[in-house]
ROFIKE-690620 format. One line per 3 residues: number of its first residue (from 1); their letters; for each residue y, x, z of C-alpha. Coordinates in steps of 0.02 Angstrom, whole numbers, plus 50000, padded with zeros to 5 digits. Layout:
NUM) A) Y/X/Z ~ ... $
END
This chain:
1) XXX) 50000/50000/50000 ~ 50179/50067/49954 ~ 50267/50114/50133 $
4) XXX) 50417/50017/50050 ~ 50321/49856/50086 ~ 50264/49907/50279 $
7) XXX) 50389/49821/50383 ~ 50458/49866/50548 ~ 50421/49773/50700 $
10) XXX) 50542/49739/50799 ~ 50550/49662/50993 ~ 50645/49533/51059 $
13) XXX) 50719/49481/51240 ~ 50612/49354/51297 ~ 50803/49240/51348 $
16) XXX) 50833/49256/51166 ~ 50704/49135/51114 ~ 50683/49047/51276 $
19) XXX) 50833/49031/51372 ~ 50770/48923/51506 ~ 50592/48967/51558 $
22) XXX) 50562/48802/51641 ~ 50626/48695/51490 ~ 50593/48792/51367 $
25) XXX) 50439/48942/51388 ~ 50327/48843/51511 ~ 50367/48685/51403 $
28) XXX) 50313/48792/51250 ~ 50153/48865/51334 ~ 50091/48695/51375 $
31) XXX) 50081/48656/51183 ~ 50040/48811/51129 ~ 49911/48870/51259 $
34) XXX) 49804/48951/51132 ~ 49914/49070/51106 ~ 49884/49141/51298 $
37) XXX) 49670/49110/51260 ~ 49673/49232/51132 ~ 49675/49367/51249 $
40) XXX) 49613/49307/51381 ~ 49418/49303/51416 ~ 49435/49104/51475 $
43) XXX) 49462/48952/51383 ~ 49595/48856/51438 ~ 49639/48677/51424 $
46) XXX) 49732/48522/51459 ~ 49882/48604/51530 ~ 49994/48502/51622 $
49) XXX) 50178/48545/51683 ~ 50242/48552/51858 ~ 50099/48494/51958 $
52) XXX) 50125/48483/52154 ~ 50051/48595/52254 ~ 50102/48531/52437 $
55) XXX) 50283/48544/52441 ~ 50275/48667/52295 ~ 50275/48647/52111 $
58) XXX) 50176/48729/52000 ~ 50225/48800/51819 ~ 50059/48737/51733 $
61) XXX) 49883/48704/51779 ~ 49758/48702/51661 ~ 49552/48700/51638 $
64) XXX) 49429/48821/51601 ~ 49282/48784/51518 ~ 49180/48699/51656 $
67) XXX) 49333/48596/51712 ~ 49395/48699/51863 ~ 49589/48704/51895 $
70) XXX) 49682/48862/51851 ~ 49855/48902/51883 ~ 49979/48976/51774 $
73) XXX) 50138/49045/51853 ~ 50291/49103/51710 ~ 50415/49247/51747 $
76) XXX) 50508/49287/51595 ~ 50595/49444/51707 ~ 50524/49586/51814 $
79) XXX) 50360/49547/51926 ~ 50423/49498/52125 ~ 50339/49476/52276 $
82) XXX) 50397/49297/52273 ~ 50325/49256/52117 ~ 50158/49343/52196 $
85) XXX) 50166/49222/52356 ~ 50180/49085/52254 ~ 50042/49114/52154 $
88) XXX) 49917/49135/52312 ~ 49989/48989/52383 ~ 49944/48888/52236 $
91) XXX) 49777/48948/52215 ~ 49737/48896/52391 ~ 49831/48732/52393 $
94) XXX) 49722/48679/52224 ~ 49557/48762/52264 ~ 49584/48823/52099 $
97) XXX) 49462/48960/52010 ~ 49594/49074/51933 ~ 49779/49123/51929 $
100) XXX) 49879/49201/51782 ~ 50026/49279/51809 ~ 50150/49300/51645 $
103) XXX) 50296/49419/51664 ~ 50407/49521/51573 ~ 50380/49668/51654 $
106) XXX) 50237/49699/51784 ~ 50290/49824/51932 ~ 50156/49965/51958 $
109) XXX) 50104/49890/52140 ~ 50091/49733/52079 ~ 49956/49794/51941 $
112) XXX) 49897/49843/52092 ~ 49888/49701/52199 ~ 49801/49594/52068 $
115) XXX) 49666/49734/52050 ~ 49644/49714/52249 ~ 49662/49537/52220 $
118) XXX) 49487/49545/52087 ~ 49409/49666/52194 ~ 49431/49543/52375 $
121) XXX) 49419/49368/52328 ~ 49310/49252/52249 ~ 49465/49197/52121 $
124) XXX) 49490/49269/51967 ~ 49669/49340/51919 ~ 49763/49395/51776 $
127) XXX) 49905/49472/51758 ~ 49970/49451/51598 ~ 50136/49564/51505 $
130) XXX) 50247/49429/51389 ~ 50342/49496/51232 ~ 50437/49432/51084 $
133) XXX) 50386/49524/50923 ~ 50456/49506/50738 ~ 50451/49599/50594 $
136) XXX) 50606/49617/50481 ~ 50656/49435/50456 ~ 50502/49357/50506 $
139) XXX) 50514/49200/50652 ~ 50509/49262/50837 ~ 50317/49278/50891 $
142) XXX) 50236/49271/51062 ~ 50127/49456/51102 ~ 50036/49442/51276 $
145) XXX) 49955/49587/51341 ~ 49828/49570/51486 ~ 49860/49716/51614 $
148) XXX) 49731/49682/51739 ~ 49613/49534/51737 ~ 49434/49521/51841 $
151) XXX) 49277/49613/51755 ~ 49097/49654/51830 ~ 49142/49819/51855 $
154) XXX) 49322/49745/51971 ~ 49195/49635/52078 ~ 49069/49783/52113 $
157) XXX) 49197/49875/52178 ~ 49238/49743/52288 ~ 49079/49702/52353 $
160) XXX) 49043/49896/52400 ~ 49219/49895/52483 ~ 49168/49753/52569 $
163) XXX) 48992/49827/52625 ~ 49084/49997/52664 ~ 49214/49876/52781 $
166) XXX) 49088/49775/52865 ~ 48977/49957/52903 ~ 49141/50029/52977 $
169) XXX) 49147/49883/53086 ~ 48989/49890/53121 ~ 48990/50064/53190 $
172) XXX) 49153/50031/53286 ~ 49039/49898/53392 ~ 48888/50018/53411 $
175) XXX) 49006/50171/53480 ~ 49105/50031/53597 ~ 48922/49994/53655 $
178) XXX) 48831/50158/53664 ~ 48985/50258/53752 ~ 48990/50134/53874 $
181) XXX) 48829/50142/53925 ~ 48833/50342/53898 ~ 48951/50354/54038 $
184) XXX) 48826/50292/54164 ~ 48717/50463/54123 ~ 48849/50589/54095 $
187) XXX) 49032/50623/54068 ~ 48994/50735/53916 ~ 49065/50600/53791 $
190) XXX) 49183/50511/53955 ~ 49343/50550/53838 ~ 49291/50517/53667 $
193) XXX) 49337/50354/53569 ~ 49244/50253/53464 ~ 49268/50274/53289 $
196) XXX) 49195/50208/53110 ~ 49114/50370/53070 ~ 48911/50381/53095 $
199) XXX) 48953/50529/53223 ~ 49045/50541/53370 ~ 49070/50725/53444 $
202) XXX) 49108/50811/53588 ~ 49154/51001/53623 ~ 49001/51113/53715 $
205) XXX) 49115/51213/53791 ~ 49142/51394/53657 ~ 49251/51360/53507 $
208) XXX) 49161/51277/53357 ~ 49012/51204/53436 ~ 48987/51015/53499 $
211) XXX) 48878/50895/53550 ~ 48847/50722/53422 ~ 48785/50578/53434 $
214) XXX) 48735/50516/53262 ~ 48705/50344/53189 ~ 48621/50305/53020 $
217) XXX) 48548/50157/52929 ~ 48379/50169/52976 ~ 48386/50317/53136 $
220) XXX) 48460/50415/53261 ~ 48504/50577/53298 ~ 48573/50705/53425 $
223) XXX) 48626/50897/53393 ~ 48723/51040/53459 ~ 48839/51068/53282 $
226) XXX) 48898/51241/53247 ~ 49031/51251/53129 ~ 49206/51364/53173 $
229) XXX) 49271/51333/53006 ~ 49330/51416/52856 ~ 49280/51574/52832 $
232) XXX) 49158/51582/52984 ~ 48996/51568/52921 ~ 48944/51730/52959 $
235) XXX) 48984/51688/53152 ~ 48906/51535/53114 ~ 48731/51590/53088 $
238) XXX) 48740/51748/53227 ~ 48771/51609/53348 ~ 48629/51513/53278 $
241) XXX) 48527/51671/53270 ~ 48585/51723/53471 ~ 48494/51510/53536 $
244) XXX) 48339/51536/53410 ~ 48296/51683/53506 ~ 48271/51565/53664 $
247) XXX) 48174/51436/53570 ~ 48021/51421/53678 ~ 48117/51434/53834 $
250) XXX) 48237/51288/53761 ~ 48106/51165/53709 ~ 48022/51183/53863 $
253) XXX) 48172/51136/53973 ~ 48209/50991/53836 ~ 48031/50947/53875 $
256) XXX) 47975/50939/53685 ~ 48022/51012/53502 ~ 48170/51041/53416 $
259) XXX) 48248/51039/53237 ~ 48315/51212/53233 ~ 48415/51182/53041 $
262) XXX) 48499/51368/53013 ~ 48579/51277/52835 ~ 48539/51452/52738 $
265) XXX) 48692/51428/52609 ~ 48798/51311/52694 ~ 48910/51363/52830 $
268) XXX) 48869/51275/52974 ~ 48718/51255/53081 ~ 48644/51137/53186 $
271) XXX) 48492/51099/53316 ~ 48445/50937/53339 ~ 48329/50790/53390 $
274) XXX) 48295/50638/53261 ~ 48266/50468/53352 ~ 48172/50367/53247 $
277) XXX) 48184/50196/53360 ~ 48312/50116/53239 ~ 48475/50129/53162 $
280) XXX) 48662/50035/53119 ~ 48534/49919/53047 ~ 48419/49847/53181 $
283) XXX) 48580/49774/53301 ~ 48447/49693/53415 ~ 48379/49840/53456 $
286) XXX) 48543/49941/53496 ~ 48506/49937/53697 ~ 48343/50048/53668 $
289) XXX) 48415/50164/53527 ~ 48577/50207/53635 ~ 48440/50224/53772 $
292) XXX) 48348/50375/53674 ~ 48503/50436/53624 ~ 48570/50460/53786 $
295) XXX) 48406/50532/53880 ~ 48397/50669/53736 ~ 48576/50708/53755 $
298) XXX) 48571/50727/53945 ~ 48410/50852/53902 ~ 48468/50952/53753 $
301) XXX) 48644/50993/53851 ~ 48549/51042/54001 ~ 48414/51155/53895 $
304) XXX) 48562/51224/53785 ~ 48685/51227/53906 ~ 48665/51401/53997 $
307) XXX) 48611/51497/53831 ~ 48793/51420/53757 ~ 48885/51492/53927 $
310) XXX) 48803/51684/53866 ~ 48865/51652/53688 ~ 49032/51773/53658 $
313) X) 49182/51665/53685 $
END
C-alpha cells in the first residue's frame, strides 16, 4: 500500500465528544454496550441507567451471560479513591458478580488495587482505560483498553495468599499456646514473642548460637542453631566441630540420640531433635506436641549447656 494512503490516527479528549458523562457517555454506553464486550472476556447485556443502590445510584448495571448483575461505574477523568468506594459499595449493595471501572486515566495504585481486588474476593473486576480515536477526518471512535481484569492465574495467587495468611495465623495461635505453656518448664524462651514464622529462637548464651523451637506441617523440631553470620562459616563449623567431640557424653545426658547436621557447604550448623507427634496441621493435638517440644528443650539445654559455657566467647 502507498504510505500516501496510511492515515494518521489521531486522539481525542474524551469532553470533546461527551461533554456530560452522565447525559451523554453513560447514556451512550447503555446503547452501545458492545462496544465495551469486545474487549472484555464477558458478555454483557440489558444495561440499564442509574439503578439504586441504597441511597446510591449507579451509572449502569448490566448482565452477564447467566443473568447475574454487574456494575459499570464511568469516569471520563483520572481514577479516585471515590470512584473506587463507590464501586465496592455497589457491588455489595447488588450482590452483583462483577464491577468495571471505565476511566480516562487509571492511577498506578489503583491498577493495583483492582489486582488485589481479583486476587481477594470472589467478584470479578475490571478496570478498563477509555479513549477517543480518529483518523484524519474520520468520526470520533470509542478505544477501551482493559488494564487489569480477573484471570486463573489472578485467583491462584489469591488463594495461595490466602493459605499463606491463614498459616501465619495459624502459627501466631500455636506460639501464643506453646510459650505459654513453655514458661511453666523453663524461662529459656520467658522473653520471646510469638510470631508467624515456623521458628521461634532464643540466644544460648555465646554470640551466634540459639535455641528453636520449630513448627512444620506435619512435625516438630528442636535445635541448638549455629550461625554468626556473614562471613563466619569457618567459626561456624569449629564450633560445631568443638560439641561433636562430646557426642556420647551429650546424648547420654539428653537421655537419647541426636541429629548432629554439620551443613558441609552451607554456613550454618545445627543439632537437633525431630518430634514426629504432629505439626501446624493436627490443632487437636497441639497440647501433646508443645508437650514433646518442651521436655526435649529442657534436656538438650541441660546436655548442651556446659559444653556451650567452654566454647570461646
Amino acid at each position: 500500500m502507498p504510505t500516501d494512503r496510511v492515515g494518521k490516527l489521531e486522539r481525542l479528549p474524551l469532553r470533546e465528544v461527551w461533554k456530560n458523562e452522565a447525559a451523554d457517555f453513560t447514556r451512550w454506553l447503555q446503547e452501545n454496550i458492545d462496544a465495551l464486550n469486545e474487549v472484555l472476556d464477558v458478555t454483557l447485556a440489558n444495561a440499564e441507567r442509574e439503578q439504586a443502590a441504597g441511597t446510591f445510584s449507579v451509572d449502569l448495571v448490566a448482565e452477564d451471560e447467566s443473568g447475574n448483575p454487574v456494575i459499570i461505574e464511568n469516569q471520563l477523568e483520572r481514577s479516585d479513591h471515590d470512584h473506587l468506594g463507590k464501586i465496592i459499595t455497589y457491588l455489595t449493595a447488588l450482590d452483583a458478580a462483577a464491577a468495571v471501572w471505565i476511566v480516562a486515566d487509571p492511577r498506578p495504585e489503583h491498577v493495583k488495587a483492582v489486582s488485589w481486588l481479583n486476587e481477594s474476593t470472589a467478584a470479578r473486576f475490571y478496570l478498563v482505560k477509555a479513549e477517543v480515536v480518529r483518523i484524519d477526518d474520520s468520526p470520533p471512535a470509542p478505544l477501551f483498553t482493559v488494564i487489569v481484569g480477573p484471570s486463573p492465574e489472578g485467583r491462584q495467587v489469591g488463594e495461595t495468599k490466602k493459605d499463606l495468611a491463614e498459616r501465619h495465623l495459624r502459627r501466631r495461635r500455636f506460639w501464643e499456646q506453646h510459650l505459654s505453656r513453655a514458661k511453666q518448664r523453663t524461662q529459656l524462651h520467658a522473653g520471646i514473642s510469638p510470631s508467624m514464622d515456623h521458628w521461634v529462637k532464643a540466644g544460648a548464651g555465646r554470640s551466634g548460637l540459639g535455641y528453636s523451637y520449630l513448627i512444620r506441617k506435619t512435625d516438630a523440631q528442636v535445635e541448638l542453631y549455629i550461625d554468626r553470620g556473614e562471613g563466619c562459616e569457618s567459626e561456624n563449623k569449629a564450633t560445631f566441630d568443638a560439641l561433636i567431640a562430646h557426642r556420647e557424653q551429650i546424648e547420654v545426658a539428653f537421655g537419647e540420640s541426636l541429629e548432629w547436621q554439620r551443613l558441609d557447604g552451607r554456613r550454618a550448623c545445627r543439632i537437633c531433635k525431630l518430634i514426629e507427634l504432629g505439626g501446624l496441621v493436627d490443632e487437636d493435638r497441639w497440647p501433646g506436641i508443645q508437650d514433646a517440644m518442651i521436655d526435649a528443650m529442657v534436656r538438650l539445654e541441660k546436655a548442651l549447656k556446659p559444653h556451650v559455657e567452654r566454647l570461646r566467647a
